[in-house]
C-alpha positions as CSV (number, residue, x, y, z in Angstrom):
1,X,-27.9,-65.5,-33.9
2,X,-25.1,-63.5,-35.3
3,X,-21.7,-63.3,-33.1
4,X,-20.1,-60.0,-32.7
5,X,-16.9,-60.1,-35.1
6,X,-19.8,-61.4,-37.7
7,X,-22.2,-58.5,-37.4
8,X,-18.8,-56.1,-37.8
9,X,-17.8,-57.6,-40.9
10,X,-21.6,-57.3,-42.4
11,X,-22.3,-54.1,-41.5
12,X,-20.3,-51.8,-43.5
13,X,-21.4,-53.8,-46.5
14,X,-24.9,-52.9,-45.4
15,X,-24.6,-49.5,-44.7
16,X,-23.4,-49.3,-48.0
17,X,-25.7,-51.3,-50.0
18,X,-29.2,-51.6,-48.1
19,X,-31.0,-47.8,-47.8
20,X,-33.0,-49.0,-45.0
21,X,-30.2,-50.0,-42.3
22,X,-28.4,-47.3,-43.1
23,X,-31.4,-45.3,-42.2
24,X,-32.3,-47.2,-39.4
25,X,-28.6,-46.6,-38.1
26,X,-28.8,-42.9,-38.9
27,X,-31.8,-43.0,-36.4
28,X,-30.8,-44.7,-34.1
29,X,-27.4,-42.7,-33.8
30,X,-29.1,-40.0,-33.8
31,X,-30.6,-40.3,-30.6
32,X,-26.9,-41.3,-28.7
33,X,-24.6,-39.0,-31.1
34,X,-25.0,-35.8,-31.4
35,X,-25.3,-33.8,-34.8
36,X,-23.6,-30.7,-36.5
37,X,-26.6,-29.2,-36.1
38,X,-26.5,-30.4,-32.0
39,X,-23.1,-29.0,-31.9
40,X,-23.3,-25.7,-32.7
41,X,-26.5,-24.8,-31.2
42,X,-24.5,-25.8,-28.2
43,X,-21.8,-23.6,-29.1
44,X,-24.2,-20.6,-29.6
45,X,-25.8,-21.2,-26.0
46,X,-22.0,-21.5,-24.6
47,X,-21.2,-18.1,-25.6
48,X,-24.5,-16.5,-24.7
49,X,-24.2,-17.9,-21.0
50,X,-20.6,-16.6,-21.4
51,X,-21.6,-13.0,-22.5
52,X,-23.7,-12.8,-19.8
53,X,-21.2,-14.2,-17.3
54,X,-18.7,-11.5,-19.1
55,X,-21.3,-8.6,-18.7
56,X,-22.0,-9.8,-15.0
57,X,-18.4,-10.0,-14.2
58,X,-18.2,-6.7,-15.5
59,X,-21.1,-5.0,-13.7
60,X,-19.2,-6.4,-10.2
61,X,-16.2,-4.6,-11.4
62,X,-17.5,-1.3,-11.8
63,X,-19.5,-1.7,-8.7
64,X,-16.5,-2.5,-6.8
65,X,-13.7,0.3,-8.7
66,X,-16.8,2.7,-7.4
67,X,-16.2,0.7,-3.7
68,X,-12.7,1.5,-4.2
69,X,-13.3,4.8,-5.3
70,X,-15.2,5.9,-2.6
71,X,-12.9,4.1,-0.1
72,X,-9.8,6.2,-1.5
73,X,-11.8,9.4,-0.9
74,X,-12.7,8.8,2.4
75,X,-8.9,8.2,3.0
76,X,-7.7,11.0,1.3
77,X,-10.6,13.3,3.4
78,X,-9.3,11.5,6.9
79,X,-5.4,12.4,5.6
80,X,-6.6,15.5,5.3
81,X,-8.9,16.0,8.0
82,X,-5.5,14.3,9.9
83,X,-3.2,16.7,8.9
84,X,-5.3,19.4,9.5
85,X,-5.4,18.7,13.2
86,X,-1.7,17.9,13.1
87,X,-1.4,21.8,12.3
88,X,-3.5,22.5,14.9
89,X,-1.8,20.9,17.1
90,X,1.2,21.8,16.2
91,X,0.0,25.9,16.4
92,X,-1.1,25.2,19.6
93,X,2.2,23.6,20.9
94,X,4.2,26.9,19.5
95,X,1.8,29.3,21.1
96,X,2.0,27.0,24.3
97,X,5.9,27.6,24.2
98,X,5.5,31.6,23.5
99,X,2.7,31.9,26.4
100,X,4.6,29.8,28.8
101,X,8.3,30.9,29.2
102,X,8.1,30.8,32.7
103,X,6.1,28.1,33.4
104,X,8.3,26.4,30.9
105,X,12.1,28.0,32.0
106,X,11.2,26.6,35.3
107,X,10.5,22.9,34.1
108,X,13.5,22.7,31.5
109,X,15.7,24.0,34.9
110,X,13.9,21.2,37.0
111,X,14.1,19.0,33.9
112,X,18.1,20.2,34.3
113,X,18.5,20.3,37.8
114,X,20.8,17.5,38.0
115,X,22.9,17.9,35.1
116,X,23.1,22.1,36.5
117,X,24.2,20.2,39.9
118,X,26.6,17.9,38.3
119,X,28.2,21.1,37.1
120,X,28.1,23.1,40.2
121,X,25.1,25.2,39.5
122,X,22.3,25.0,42.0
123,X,19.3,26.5,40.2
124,X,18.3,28.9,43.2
125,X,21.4,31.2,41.9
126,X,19.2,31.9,38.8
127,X,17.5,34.7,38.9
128,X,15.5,36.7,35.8
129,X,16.4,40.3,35.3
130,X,14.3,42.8,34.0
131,X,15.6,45.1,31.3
132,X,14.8,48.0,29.7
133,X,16.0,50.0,26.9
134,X,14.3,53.5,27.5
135,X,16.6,55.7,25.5
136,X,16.3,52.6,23.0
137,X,20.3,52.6,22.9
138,X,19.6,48.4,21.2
139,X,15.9,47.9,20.8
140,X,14.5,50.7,20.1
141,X,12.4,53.6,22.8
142,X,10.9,52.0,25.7
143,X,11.5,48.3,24.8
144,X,11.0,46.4,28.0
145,X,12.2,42.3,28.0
146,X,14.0,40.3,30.6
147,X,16.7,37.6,31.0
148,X,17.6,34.9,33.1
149,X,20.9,35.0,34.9
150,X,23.6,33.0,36.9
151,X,26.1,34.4,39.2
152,X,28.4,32.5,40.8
153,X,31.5,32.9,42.2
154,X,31.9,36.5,40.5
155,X,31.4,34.8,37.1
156,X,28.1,36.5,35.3
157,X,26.2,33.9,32.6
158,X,23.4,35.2,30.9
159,X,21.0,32.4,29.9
160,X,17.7,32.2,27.8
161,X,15.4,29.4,27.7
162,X,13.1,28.7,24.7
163,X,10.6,26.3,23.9
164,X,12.1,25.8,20.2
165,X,15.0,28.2,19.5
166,X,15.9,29.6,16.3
167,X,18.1,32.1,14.8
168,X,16.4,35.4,15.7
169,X,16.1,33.6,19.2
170,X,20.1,33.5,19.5
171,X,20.0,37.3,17.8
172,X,17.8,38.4,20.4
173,X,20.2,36.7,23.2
174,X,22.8,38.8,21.6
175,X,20.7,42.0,21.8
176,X,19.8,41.6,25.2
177,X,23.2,40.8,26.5
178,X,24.3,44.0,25.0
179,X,21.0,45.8,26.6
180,X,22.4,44.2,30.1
181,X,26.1,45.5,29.6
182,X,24.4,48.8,29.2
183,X,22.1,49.1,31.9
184,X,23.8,47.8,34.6
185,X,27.2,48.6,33.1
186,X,28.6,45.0,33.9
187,X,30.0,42.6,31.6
188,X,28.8,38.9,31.9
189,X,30.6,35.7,30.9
């Protein structure tokens, strides 16, 4: 029997010089190495399972951008749909404060009542005066409005309560304190 370091030392000689072992080595390598041939055919099946991966991958991506799509649409509709009712809401609330100046002049005195107290002021003195400007000396022929006022102690303060005030509303204030200087010929403070 041939030892190990022996048959090491022999066998590039007969690879070399003997047809036979060096076929029968070719063989038998065959079957545990694997060939150029081996190599790229498993190359060629790498990148085909990888293509397909690839063209999956990209199918979920398109199905999911069209998710994502459809999601940001159905946002964008409830924003919408949201700010839609905001100006609803927000139409009601202003013609809620035009319809209900009394109903609201009372609550914002109630609301005030203790500040108006702090101050000396009982809310009873407040009374709402009706004017009317029939020979339309500031508004115009006929115009009919009112005002609330406070007298106390000889002092005369006209006062207007508004859901959400603006400049016309302070114009108007102005316009009607001039109306109530001329129709009851009394000057307020």
């Amino acid at each position: 029997m041939i030892d190990k370091n022996e048959l090491l030392k022999l066998l590039p000689k007969l690879i070399r010089e003997d047809d036979e072992i060096k076929g029968a080595i070719i063989t038998a390598l065959s079957r545990v190495v694997a060939t150029k041939e081996d190599i790229i055919r498993i190359i060629e099946h790498s990148d085909r399972r990888f293509e397909a991966l690839q063209e999956q991958m990209n199918k979920r991506f398109e199905a999911v951008d069209k998710r994502f799509e459809a999601l940001i649409k159905e946002m964008n509709k409830g924003f919408e749909i949201a700010r839609q009712e905001r100006a609803q809401l927000q139409t009601s609330i202003n013609s809620l404060g035009r319809r209900g100046d009394i109903g609201l002049e009372n609550a914002i005195l109630y609301l005030l009542n203790d500040n108006l107290i702090q101050e000396s002021i009982n809310t009873s003195e407040i009374k709402k005066e009706k004017l009317n400007d029939k020979e339309g000396k500031v508004f115009g022929g006929n115009y009919s409005t009112d005002i609330d006022i406070l007298v106390q102690n000889t002092k005369t303060i006209l006062i207007e309560i508004k859901f959400h005030a603006d400049n016309s509303d302070a114009y108007q204030l102005i316009k009607k304190a001039e109306l109530y200087k001329y129709q009851f010929n009394r000057n307020y403070d």
